[in-house]
N, C-alpha and C positions, 0 to 999 in steps of 0.2 A: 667294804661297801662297794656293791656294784656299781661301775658308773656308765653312763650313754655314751655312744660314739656313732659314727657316720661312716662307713664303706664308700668308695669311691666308687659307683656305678653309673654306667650312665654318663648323660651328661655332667655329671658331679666330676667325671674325669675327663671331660671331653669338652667342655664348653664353658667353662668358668674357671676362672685361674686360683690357683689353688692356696695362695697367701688372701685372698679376697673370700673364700669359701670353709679360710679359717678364724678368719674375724666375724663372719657371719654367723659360726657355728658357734663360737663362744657366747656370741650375742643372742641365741637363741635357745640356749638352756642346755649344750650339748657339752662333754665334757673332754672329748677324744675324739680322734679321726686319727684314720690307716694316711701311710705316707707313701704315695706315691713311688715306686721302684725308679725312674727314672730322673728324680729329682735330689738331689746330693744334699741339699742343703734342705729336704722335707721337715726333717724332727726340727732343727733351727727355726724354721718358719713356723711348723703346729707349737711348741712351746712357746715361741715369741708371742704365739696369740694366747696363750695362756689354756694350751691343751695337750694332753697327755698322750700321746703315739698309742696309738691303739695296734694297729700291726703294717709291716709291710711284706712286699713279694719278692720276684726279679729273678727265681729259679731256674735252670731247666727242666726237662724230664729226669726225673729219679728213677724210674720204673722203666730200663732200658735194655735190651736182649742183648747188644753188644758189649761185650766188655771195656773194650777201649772207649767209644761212645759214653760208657757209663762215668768210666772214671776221669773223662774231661769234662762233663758234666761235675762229679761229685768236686770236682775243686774248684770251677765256677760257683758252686754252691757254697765251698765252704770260704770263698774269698768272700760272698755277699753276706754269710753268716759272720762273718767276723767286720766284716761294716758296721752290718749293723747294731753289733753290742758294742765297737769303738764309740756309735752315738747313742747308745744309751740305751736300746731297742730291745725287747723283752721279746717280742713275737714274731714270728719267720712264718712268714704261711707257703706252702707246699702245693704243688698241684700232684696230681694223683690218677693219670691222663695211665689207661693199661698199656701194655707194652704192646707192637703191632706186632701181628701174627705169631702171638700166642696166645691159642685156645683154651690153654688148661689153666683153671683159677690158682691150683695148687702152686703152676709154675709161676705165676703172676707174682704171689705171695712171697716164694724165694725171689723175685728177683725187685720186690719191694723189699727185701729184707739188705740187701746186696747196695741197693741204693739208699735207703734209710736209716740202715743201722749205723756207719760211721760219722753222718753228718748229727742225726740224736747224741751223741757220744759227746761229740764235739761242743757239740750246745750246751750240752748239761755243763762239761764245764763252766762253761761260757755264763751261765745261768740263763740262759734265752732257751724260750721253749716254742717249737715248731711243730706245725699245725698243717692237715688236713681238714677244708669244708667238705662236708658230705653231702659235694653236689653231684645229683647222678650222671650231671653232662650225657643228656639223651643215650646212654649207653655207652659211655666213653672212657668213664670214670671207673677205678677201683674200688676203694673206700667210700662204698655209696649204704652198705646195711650192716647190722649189726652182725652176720655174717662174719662178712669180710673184718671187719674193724677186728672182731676176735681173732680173727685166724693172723692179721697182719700185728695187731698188739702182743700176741704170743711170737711171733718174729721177732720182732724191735719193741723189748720189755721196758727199754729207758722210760723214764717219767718225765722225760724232758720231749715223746714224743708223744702227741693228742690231737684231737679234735678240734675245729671250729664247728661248734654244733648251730647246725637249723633245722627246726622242725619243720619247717616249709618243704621242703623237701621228702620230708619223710613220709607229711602226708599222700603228696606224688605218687609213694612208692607202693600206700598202705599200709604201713609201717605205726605202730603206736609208739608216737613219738615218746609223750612220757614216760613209757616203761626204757625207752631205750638210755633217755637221759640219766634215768636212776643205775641202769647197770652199767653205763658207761663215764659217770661221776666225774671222777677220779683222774680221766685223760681229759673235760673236758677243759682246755686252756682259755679256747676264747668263744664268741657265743653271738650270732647274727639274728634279729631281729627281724622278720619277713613273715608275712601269713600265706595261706593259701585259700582261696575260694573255691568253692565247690558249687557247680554248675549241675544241678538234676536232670534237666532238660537234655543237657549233653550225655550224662549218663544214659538215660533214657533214649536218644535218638540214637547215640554211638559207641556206648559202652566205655569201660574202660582202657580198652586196647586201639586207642587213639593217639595220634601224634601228640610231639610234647607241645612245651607253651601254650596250651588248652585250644588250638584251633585245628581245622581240616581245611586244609587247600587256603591258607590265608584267612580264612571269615575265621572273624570274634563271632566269638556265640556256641561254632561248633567245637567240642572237646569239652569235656567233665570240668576241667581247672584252671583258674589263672593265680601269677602271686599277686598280693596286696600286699600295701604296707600294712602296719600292725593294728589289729581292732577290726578289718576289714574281711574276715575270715574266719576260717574254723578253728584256728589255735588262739586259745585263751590267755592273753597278757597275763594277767595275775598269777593262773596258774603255771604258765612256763617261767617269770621270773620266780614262783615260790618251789616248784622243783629247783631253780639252779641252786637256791638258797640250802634247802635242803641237802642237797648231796657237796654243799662248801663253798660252791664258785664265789670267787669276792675278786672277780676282775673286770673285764669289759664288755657289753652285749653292747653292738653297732648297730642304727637302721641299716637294712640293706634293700633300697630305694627302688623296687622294680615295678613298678603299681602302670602301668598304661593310661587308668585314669588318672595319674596325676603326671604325667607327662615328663617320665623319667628320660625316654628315649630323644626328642627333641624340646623341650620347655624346659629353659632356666628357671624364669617365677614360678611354674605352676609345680615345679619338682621341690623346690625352696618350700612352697608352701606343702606340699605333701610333708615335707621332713619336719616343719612344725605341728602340724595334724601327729604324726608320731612323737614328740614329745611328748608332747598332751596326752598321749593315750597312755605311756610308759611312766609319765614321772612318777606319779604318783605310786607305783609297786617298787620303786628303789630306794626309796630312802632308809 
């Protein structure tokens, strides 16, 4: 059974304390929420409210040109990886930030392989499975298309290493999200809930080769796209949880609360209330 969970974005990690933000979430139809990296006692608290750890973070960079670098990194990682399955933690999320000054994707790939194959390894034992979101981070990011995802899945075969898939994102990219989720099934572990808006106007005034966050020089309005929370955009609720269904997933899709109209960035109630507008739009395709 898939169940709902809540991403720490935003003020959701910034301005409301997060035992308070777990009582609220239980209280409000929600069944999980990601745990905080910096908080020891997170899984203790979201179970205490009677929720399921949906994922946490607290990495370095993996994808790193120097060796030594790499591998004081890679044991930082594998001390926070073994954290987190001492509490029970199923989900390690990754970040996926390219390596500086290296130009060649190919070299990127080996040296994601270099950083992510032994910590995958590790997991799998462990049974906790570790995840890249497929956010483009304005051109920052590796594992942003299906592309890359192939070329680095053929690197680090493990099945303990996969996806946090959003389609929000894909749209960004142009990307047809649904075709990518069918062929990419199989890695995807965990699964973020966000739409996107498509702005004509903006297509039309600036095209698509416009700065990210959907504006120019700061004005809303200019730039093709913003995210929404879920129902508020081009990607269809029904249809992205009855693909995940389809290709098996029976884990955790989290809102992931970026909406400006509801006041993710500064507004405690009015983001609380967007996160219940998402309930309501999702519940009803999970059961």
């Amino acid at each position: 059974m898939i169940r709902l969970g809540i991403v720490l974005a935003g003020v959701l990690n910034s301005k409301i304390d997060f035992p308070e933000l777990c009582r609220w979430a239980k209280a409000n139809g929600y069944d999980a929420i990601d745990v905080p990296a910096n908080r020891e006692d997170g899984f203790e608290v979201a179970r205490g409210a009677g929720l399921e750890v949906a994922a946490s973070g607290g990495l370095p960079p993996l994808i790193v040109a120097d060796d030594a670098e790499r591998e004081r990194n890679l044991q930082a990682a594998r001390q926070r990886l073994e954290t987190v399955a001492r509490a029970g933690g199923t989900l390690l999320q990754l970040g996926h930030a390219r390596a500086a000054d290296v130009a060649d994707d190919a070299e990127q790939v080996r040296l994601a392989a270099l950083g992510y194959g032994p910590l995958a390894a590790r997991a799998e034992k462990l049974g906790v499975k570790v995840v890249v979101e497929n956010y483009h981070g304005n051109g920052r990011n590796l594992m942003i298309s299906p592309h890359n995802w192939r070329a680095v899945f053929e690197a680090v075969p493990s099945p303990a290493f996969g996806l946090c898939f959003d389609p929000s994102h894909l749209v960004v990219l142009g990307i047809d999200w649904p075709r990518a989720l069918r062929e990419f099934g199989p890695r995807i572990h965990y699964a973020h809930a966000k739409d996107t808006e498509v702005n004509p106007e903006g297509v039309y005034q600036d095209g698509y080769a416009t700065p990210f966050f959907g504006r120019i020089g700061g004005q809303p309005g200019r730039g093709w796209w913003r995210y929404t929370l879920p129902g508020f955009g081009v990607v269809d609720s029904g249809r992205y949880l009855g693909a995940l269904r389809e290709v098996g997933f029976d884990g955790i899709i989290s809102v992931e609360h970026e909406d400006d109209v509801w006041g993710w960035r500064s507004d405690v109630p009015r983001t609380l209330e967007g996160l219940k507008v998402a309930e309501r739009c999702l519940r009803p395709y999970l059961g």
